[in-house]
Structures are given as C-alpha cells and as structure tokens.
Backbone and ligand atoms as CSV (ligand in chain L), in Angstrom:
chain,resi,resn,atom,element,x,y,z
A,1,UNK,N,N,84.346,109.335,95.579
A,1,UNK,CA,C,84.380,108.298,94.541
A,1,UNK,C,C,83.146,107.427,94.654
A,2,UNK,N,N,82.383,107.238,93.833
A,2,UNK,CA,C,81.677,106.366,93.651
A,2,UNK,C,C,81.320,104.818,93.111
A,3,UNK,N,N,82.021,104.169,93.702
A,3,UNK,CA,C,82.074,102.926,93.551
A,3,UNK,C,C,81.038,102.208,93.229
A,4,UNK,N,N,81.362,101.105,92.416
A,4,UNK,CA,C,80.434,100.154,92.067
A,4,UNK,C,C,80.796,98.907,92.935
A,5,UNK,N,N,80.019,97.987,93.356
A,5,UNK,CA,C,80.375,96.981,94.496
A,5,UNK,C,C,81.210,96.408,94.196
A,6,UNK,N,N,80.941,96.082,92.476
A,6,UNK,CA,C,83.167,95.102,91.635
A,6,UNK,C,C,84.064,96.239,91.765
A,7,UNK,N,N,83.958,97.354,91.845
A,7,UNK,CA,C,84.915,98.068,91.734
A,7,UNK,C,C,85.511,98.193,93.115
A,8,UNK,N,N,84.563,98.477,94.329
A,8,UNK,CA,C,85.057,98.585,95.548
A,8,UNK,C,C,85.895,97.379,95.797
A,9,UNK,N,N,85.132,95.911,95.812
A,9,UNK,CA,C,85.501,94.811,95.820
A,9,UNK,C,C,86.983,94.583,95.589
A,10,UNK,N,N,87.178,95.268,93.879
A,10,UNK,CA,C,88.830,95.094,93.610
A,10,UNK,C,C,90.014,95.285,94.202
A,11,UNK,N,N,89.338,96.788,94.671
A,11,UNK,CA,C,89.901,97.614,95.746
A,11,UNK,C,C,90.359,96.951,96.727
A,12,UNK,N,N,89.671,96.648,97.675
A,12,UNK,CA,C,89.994,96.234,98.639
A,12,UNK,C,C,90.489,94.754,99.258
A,13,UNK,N,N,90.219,93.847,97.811
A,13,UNK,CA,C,90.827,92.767,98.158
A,13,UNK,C,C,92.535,93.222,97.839
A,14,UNK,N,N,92.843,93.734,96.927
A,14,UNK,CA,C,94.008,93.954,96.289
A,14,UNK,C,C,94.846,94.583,97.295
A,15,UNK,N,N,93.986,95.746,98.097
A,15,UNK,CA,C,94.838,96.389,99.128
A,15,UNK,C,C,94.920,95.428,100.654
A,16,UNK,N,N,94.215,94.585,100.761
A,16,UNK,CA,C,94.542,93.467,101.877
A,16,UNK,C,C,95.229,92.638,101.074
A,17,UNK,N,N,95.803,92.140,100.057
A,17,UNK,CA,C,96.333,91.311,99.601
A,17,UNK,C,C,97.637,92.231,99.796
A,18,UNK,N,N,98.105,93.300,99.107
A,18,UNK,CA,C,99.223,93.916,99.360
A,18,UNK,C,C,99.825,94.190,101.007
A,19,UNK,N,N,98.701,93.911,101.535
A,19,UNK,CA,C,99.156,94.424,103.178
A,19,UNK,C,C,99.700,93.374,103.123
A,20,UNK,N,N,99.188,92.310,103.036
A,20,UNK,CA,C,99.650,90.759,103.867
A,20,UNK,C,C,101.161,90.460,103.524
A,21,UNK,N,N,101.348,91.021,101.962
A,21,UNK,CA,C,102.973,90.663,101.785
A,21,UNK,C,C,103.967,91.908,102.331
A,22,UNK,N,N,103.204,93.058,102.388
A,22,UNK,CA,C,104.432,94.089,103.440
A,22,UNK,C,C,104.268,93.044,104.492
A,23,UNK,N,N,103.544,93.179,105.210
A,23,UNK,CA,C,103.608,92.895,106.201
A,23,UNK,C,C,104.104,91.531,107.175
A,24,UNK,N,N,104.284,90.697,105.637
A,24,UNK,CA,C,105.454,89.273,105.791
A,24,UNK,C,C,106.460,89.918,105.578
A,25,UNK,N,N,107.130,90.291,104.544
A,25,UNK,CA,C,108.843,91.385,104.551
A,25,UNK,C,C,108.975,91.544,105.992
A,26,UNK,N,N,108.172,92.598,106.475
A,26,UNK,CA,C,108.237,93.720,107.568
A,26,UNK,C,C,108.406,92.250,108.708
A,27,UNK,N,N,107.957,91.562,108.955
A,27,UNK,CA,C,108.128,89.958,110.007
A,27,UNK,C,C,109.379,89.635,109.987
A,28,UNK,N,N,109.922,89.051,108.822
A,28,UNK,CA,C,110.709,88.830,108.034
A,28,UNK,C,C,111.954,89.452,108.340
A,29,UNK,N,N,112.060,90.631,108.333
A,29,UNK,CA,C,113.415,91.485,108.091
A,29,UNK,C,C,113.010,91.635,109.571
A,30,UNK,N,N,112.120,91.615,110.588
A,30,UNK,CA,C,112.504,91.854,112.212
A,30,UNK,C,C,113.144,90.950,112.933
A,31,UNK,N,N,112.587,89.765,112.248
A,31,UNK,CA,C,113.270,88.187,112.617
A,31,UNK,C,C,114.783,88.082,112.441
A,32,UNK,N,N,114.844,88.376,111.361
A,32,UNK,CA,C,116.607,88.751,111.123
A,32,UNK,C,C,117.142,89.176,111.228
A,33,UNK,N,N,116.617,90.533,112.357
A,33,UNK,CA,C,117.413,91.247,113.190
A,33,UNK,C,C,117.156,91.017,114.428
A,34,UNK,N,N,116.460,89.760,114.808
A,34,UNK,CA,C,116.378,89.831,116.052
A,34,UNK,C,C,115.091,90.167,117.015
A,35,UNK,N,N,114.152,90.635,116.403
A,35,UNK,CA,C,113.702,91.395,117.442
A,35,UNK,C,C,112.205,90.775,117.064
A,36,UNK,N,N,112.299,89.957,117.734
A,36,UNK,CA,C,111.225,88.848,117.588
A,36,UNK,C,C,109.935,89.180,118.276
A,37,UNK,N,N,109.630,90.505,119.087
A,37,UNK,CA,C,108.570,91.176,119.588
A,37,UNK,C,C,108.052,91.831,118.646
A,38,UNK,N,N,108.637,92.573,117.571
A,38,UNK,CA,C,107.961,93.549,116.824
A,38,UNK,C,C,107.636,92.419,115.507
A,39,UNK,N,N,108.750,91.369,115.147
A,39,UNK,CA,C,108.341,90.378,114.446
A,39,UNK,C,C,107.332,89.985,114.666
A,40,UNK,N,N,106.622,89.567,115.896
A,40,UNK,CA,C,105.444,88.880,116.045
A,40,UNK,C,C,103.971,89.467,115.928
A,41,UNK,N,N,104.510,91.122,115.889
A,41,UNK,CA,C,103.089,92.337,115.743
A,41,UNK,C,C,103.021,91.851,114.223
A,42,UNK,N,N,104.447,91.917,113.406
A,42,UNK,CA,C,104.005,92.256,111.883
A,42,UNK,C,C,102.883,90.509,111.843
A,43,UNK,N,N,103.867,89.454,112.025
A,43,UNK,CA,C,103.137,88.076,111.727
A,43,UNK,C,C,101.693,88.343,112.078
A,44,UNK,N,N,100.867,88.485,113.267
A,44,UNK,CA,C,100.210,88.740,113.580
A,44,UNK,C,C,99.056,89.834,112.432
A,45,UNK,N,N,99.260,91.170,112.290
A,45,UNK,CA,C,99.033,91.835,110.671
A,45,UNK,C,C,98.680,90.890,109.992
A,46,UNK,N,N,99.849,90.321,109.539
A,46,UNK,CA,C,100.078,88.932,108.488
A,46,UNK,C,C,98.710,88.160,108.173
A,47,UNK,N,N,98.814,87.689,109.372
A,47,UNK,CA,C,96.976,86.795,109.658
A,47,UNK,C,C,95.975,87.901,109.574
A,48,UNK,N,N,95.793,88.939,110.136
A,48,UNK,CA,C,94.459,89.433,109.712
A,48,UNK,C,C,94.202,89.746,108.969
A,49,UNK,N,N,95.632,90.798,107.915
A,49,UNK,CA,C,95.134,90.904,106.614
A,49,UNK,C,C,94.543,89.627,106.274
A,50,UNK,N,N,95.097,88.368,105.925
A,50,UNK,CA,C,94.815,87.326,105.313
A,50,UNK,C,C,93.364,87.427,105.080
A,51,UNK,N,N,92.778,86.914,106.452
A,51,UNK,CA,C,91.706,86.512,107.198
A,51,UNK,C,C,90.574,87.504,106.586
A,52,UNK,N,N,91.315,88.980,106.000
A,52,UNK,CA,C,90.523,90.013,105.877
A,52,UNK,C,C,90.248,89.363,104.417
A,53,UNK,N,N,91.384,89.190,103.577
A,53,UNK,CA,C,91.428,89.238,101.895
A,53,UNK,C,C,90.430,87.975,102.250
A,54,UNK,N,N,90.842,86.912,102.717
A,54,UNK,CA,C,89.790,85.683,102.528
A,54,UNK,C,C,88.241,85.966,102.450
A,55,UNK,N,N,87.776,86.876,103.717
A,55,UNK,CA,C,86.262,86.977,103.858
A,55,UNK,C,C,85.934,88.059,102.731
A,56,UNK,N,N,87.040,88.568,102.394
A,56,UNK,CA,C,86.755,89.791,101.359
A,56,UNK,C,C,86.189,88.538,99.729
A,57,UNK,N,N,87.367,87.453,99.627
A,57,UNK,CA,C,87.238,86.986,98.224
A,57,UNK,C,C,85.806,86.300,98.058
A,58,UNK,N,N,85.124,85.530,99.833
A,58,UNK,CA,C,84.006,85.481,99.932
A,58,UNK,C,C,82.858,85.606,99.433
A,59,UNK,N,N,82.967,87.348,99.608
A,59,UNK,CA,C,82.173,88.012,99.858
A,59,UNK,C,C,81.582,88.456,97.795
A,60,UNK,N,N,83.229,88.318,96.960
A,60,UNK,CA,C,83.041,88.424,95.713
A,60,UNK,C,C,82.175,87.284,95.350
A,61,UNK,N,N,82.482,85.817,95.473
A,61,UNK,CA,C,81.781,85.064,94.836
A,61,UNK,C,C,82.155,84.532,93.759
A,62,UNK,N,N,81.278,84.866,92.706
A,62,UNK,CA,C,81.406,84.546,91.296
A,62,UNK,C,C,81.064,86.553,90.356
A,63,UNK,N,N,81.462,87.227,91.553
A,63,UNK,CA,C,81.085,88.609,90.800
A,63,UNK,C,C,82.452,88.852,90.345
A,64,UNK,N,N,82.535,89.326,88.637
A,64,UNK,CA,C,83.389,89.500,88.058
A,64,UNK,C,C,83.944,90.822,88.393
A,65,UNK,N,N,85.666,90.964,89.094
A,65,UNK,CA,C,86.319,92.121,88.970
A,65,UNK,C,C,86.790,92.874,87.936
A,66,UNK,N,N,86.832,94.019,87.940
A,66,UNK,CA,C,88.005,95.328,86.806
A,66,UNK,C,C,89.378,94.920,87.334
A,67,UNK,N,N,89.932,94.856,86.221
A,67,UNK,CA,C,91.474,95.364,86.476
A,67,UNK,C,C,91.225,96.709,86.931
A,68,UNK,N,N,92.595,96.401,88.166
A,68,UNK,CA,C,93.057,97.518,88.288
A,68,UNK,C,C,94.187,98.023,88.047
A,69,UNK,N,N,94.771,99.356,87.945
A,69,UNK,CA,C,96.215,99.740,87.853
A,69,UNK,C,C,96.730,99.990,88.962
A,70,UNK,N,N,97.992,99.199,88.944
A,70,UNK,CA,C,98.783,99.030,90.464
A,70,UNK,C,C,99.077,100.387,91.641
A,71,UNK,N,N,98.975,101.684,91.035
A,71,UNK,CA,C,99.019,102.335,92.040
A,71,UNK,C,C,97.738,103.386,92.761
A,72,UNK,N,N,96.586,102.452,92.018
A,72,UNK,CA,C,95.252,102.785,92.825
A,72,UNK,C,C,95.565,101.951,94.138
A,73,UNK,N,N,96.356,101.298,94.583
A,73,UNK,CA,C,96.463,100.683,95.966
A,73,UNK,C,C,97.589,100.412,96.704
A,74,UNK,N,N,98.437,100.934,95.827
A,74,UNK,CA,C,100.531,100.562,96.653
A,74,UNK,C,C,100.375,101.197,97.795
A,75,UNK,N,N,101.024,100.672,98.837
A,75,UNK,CA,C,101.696,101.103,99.913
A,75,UNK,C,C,102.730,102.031,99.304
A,76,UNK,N,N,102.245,103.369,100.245
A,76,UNK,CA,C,103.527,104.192,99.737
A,76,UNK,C,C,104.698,103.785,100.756
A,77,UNK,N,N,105.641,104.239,100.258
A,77,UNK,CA,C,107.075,104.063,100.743
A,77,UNK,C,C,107.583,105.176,101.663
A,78,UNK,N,N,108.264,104.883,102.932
A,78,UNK,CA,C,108.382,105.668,103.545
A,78,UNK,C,C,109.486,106.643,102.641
A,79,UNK,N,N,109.296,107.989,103.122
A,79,UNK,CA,C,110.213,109.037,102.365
A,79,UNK,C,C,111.461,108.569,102.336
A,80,UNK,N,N,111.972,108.478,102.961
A,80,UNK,CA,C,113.382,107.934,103.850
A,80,UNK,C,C,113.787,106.655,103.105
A,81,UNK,N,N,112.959,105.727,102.743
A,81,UNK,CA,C,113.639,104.540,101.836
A,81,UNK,C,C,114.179,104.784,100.638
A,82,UNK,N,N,115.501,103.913,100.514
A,82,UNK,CA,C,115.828,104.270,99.115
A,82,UNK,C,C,117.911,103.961,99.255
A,83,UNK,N,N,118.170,102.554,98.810
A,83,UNK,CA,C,119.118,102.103,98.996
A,83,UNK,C,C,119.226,101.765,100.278
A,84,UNK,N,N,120.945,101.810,100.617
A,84,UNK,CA,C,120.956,101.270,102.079
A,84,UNK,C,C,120.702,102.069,103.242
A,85,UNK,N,N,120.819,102.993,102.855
A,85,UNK,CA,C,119.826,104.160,103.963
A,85,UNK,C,C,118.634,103.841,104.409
A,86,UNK,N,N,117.922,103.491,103.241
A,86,UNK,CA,C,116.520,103.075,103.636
A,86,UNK,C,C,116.521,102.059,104.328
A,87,UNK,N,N,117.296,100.577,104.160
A,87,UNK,CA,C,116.998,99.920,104.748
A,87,UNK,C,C,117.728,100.256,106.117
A,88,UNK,N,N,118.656,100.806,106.417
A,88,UNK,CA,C,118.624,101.119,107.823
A,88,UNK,C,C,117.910,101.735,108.460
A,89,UNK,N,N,116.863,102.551,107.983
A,89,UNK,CA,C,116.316,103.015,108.455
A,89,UNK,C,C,114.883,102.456,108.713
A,90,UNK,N,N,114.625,101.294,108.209
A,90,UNK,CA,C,113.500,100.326,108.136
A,90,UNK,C,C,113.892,99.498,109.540
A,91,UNK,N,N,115.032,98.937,109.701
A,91,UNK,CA,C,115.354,97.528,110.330
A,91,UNK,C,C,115.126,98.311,111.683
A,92,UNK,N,N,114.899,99.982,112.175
A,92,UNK,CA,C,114.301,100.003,113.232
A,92,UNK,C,C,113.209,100.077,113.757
A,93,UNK,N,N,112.771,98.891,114.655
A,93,UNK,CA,C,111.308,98.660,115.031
A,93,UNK,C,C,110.744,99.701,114.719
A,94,UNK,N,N,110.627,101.282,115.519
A,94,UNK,CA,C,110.061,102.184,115.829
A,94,UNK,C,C,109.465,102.675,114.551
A,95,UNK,N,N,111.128,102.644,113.514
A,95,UNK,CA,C,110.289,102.884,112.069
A,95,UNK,C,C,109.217,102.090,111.076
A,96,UNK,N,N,109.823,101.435,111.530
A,96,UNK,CA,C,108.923,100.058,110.696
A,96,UNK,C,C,107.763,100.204,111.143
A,97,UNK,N,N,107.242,100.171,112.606
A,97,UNK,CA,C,106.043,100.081,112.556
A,97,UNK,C,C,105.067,101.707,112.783
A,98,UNK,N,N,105.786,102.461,112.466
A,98,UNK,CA,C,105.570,104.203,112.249
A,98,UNK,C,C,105.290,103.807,110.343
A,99,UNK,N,N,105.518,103.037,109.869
A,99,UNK,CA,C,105.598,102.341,108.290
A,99,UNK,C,C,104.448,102.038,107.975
A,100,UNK,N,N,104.319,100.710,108.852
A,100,UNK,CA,C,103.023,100.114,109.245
A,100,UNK,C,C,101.437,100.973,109.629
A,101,UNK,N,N,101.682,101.686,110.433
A,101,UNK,CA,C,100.970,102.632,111.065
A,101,UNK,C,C,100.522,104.045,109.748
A,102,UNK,N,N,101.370,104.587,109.085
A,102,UNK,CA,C,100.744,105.560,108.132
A,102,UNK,C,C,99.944,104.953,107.002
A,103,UNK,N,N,100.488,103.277,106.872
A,103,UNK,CA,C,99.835,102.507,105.541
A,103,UNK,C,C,98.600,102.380,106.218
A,104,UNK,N,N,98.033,101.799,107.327
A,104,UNK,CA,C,96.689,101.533,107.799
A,104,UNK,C,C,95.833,102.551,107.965
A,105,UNK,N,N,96.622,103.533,108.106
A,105,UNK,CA,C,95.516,104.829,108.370
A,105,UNK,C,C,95.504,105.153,106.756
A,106,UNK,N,N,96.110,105.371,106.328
A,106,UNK,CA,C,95.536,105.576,104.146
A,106,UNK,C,C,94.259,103.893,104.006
A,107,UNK,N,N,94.753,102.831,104.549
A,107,UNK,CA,C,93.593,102.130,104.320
A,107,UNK,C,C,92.235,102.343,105.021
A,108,UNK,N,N,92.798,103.230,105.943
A,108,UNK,CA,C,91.306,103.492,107.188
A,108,UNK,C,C,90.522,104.523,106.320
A,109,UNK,N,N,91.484,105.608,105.940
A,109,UNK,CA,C,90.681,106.742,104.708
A,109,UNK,C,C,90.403,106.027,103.720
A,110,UNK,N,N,91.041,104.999,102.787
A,110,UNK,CA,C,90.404,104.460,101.721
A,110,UNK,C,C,88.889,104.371,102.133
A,111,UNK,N,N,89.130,103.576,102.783
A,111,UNK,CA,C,87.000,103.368,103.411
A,111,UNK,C,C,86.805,104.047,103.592
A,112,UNK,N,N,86.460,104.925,104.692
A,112,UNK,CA,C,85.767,105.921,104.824
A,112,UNK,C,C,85.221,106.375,103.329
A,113,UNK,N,N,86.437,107.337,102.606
A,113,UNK,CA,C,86.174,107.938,101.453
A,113,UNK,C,C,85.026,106.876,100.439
A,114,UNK,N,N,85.536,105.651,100.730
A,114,UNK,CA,C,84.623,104.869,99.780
A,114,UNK,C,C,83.098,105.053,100.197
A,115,UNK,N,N,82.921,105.043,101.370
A,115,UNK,CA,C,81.718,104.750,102.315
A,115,UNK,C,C,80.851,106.062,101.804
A,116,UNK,N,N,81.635,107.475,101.963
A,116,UNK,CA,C,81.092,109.173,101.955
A,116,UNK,C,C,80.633,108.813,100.119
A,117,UNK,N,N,81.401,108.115,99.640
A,117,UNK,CA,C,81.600,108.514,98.317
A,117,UNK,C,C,80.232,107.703,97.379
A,118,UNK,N,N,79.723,106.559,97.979
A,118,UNK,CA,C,79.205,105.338,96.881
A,118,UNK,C,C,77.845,105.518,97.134
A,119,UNK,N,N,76.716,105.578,96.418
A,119,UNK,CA,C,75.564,105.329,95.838
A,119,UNK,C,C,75.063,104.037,96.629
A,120,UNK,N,N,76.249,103.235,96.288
A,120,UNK,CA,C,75.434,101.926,96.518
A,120,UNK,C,C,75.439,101.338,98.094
A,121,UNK,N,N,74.349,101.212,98.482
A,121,UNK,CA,C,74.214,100.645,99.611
A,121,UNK,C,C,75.200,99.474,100.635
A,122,UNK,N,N,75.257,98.522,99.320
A,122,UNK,CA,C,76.584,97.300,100.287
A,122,UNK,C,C,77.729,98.123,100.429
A,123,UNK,N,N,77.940,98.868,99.017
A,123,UNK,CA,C,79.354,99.317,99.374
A,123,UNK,C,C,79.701,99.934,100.350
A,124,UNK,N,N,78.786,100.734,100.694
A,124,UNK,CA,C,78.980,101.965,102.270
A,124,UNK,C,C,78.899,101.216,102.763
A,125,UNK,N,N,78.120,99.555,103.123
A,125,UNK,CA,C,77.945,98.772,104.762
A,125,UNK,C,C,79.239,98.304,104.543
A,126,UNK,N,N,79.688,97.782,103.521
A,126,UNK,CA,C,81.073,97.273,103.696
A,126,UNK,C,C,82.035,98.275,103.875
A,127,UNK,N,N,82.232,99.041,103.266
A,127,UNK,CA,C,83.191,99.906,103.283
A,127,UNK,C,C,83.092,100.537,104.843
A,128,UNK,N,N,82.258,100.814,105.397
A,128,UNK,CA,C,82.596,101.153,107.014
A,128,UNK,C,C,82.584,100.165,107.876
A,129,UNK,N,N,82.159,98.935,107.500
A,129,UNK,CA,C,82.790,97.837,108.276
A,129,UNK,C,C,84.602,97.670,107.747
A,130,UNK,N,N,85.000,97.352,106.786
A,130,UNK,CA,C,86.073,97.824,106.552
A,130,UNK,C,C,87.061,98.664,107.068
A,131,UNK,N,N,86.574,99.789,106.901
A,131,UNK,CA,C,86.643,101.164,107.738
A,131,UNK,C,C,87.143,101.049,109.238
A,132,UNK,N,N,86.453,100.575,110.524
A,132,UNK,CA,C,86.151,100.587,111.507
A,132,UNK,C,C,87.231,98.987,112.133
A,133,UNK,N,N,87.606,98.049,111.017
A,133,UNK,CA,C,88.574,97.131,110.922
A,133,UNK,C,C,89.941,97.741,111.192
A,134,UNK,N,N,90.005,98.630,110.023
A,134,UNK,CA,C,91.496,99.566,110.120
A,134,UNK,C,C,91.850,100.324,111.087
A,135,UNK,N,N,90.688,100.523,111.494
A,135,UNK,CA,C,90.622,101.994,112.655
A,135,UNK,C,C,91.310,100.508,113.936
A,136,UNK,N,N,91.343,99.463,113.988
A,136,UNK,CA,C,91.667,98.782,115.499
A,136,UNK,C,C,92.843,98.491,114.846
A,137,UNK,N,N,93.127,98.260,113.528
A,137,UNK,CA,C,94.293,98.121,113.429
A,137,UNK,C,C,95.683,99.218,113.567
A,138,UNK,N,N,95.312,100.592,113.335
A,138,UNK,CA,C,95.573,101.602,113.579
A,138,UNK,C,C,95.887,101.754,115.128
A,139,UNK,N,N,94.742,101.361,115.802
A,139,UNK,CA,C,94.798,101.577,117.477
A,139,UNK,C,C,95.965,100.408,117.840
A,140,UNK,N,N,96.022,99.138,116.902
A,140,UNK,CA,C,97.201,98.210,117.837
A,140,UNK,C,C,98.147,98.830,117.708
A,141,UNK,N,N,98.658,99.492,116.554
A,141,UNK,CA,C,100.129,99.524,116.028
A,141,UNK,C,C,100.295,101.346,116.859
A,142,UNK,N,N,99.206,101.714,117.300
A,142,UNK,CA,C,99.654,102.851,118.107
A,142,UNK,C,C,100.355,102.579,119.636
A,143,UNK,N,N,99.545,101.380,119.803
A,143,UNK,CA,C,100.355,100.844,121.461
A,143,UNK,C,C,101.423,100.279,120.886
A,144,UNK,N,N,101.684,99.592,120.188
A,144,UNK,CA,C,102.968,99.127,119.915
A,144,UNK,C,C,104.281,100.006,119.332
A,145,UNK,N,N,103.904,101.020,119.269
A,145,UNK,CA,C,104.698,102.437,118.611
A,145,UNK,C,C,105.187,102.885,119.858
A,146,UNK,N,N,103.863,102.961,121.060
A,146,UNK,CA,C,104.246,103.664,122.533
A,146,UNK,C,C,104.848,102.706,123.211
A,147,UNK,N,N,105.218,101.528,122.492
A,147,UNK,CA,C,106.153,100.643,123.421
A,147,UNK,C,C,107.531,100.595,123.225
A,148,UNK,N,N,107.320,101.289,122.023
A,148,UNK,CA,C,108.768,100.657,121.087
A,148,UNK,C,C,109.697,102.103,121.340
A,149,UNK,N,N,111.038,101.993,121.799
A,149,UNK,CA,C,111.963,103.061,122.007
A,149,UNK,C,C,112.075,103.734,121.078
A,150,UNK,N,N,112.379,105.242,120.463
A,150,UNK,CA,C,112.552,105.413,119.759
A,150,UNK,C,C,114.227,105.363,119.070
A,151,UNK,N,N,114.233,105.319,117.689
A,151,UNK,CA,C,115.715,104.911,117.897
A,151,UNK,C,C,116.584,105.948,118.378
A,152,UNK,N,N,117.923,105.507,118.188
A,152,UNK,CA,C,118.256,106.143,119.069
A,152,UNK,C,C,120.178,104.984,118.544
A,153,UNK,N,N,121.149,105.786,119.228
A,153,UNK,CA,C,122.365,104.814,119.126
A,153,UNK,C,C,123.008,103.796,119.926
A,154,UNK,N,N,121.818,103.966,121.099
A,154,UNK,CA,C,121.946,102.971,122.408
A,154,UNK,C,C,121.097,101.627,121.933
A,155,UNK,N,N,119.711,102.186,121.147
A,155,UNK,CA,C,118.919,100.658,121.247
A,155,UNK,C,C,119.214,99.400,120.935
A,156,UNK,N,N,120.554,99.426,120.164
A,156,UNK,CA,C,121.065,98.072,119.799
A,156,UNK,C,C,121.706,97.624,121.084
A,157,UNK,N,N,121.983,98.245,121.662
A,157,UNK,CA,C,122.729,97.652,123.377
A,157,UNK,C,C,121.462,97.510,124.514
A,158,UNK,N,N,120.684,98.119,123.908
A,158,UNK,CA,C,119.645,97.500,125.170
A,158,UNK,C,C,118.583,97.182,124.521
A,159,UNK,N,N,118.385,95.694,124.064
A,159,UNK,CA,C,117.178,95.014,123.642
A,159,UNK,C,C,116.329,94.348,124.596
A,160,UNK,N,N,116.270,94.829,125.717
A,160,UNK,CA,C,115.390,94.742,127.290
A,160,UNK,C,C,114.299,95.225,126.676
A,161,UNK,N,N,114.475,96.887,126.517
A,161,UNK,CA,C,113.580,97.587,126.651
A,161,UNK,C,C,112.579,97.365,125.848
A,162,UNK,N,N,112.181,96.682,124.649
A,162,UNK,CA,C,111.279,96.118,124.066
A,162,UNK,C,C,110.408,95.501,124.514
A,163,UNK,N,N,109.337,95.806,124.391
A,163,UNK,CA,C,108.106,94.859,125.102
A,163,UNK,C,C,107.833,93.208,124.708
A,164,UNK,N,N,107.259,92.915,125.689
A,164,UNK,CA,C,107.723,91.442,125.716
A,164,UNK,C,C,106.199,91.112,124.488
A,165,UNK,N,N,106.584,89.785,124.161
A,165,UNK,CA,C,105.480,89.405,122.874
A,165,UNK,C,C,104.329,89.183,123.480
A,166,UNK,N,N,103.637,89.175,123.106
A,166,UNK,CA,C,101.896,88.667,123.890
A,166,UNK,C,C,101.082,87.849,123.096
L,1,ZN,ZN,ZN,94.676,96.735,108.360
C-alpha cells in the first residue's frame, strides 16, 4: 500500500485511538473480576496507546485527514466471542491477553506493510518507528501470557498463581 503521509497519519492515529478504548474495556472487565494484575497490564496499554495517539495527533498538526471507513482499522474479535460464551471466554486473563497480543501483532504488520509499501519517505521513518513500538508491545504481552495460567477449572480457586503487579 502506498500511503500518502494524511493517509498513513489517519491510519494510525485511529488505530491507537481504538487500542486505547479495548484496552480500557479489557482493564475494566479484569477489575471486575478481580484480577487486578492483568488489570494493571491492560491500564498500563491504556497509557501508551494514549501517549502513542497524542505524539501521533502531534505529529499531524494542521495536516488535513481522509475519512476513513471503520473497518480499515477494527480490532478483530476473537473467534470465540459472541454472547455469553464470549464473554466467558474473555473474563479469562490468559484469553484476554492472547486478545490483546494477536491485535498488536496486526498493528505491528500494519507498519511494517505501510513502511515496504510507501513512496514517501516520512511515512516509512514513521511507519517503522511505529512498527518497532508494537514489536515491544508484542514482547510485553508475550511475558505476561508466560505468566498467566492457562485456563483451566482450577484457576478460579487459585488466584496465587498470577503474577504479582509491577
Ligand atoms: Zn501497541
């Protein structure tokens, strides 16, 4: 794809703007079950997307964006969601942040692809700085995946085994 710098721009504020509100839900619904370790990974997300969309809106200025259409950037949905199934199957850490974890790596390929794809010079420096953002975000939520039990019909009786917050 060959992006134009408003076009990349749209992109990617829109898709850090969408992270930041999964990723309040995803806080959100851990808090209310309790499990205030994996709550504190999503909060945590929470802020960097932010931090990301902020230096991103920055970085626009006064350069005028395209609309875009909403599913050039949705978080897809895990297969598995869909009524109350889904949400049981969300409210476990392991999944949730296995949730977390496939959305960042589609944002880690968004860049890249943008980077292989654009003509224009900022867009590739941004877009693999971008890029190389996701890729650590990818690497947290992989230690936090190898921390997190998988479920299982015991894990509600042993909320030890969760790693402690940091
Ligand atoms: Zn990210």
């Amino acid at each position: 794809m060959d992006f134009a710098l408003p076009e990349f721009l749209a992109h990617a504020v829109a898709l850090e703007q969408e992270a930041a509100e999964r990723y309040l839900e995803l806080a959100d619904m851990m808090e209310a079950h309790r499990n205030d370790a994996v709550s504190s990974v999503f909060r945590s997300m929470t802020r960097f997307s932010k931090m990301h969309c902020d230096s991103i809106k920055l970085r626009i200025g006064s350069i005028e964006l395209p609309k875009l259409k909403s599913w050039e950037y949705r978080w897809s949905s895990p297969p598995e969601v869909g009524g109350e199934e889904g949400f049981d199957y969300m409210i476990e850490p392991y999944n949730a942040l296995k949730y977390a974890h496939a959305n960042e790596v589609r944002a880690m390929q968004f860049y890249r692809w943008a980077a292989e794809g654009s003509s224009d010079a900022e867009v590739r420096r941004l877009a693999l700085e971008f890029a190389s953002e996701e890729a650590e975000h990818v690497a947290a939520l992989d230690k936090w995946i190898a921390l997190t039990p998988r479920p299982s019909t015991t894990w509600q009786d042993d909320p030890d085994t969760l790693p402690p917050v940091v």
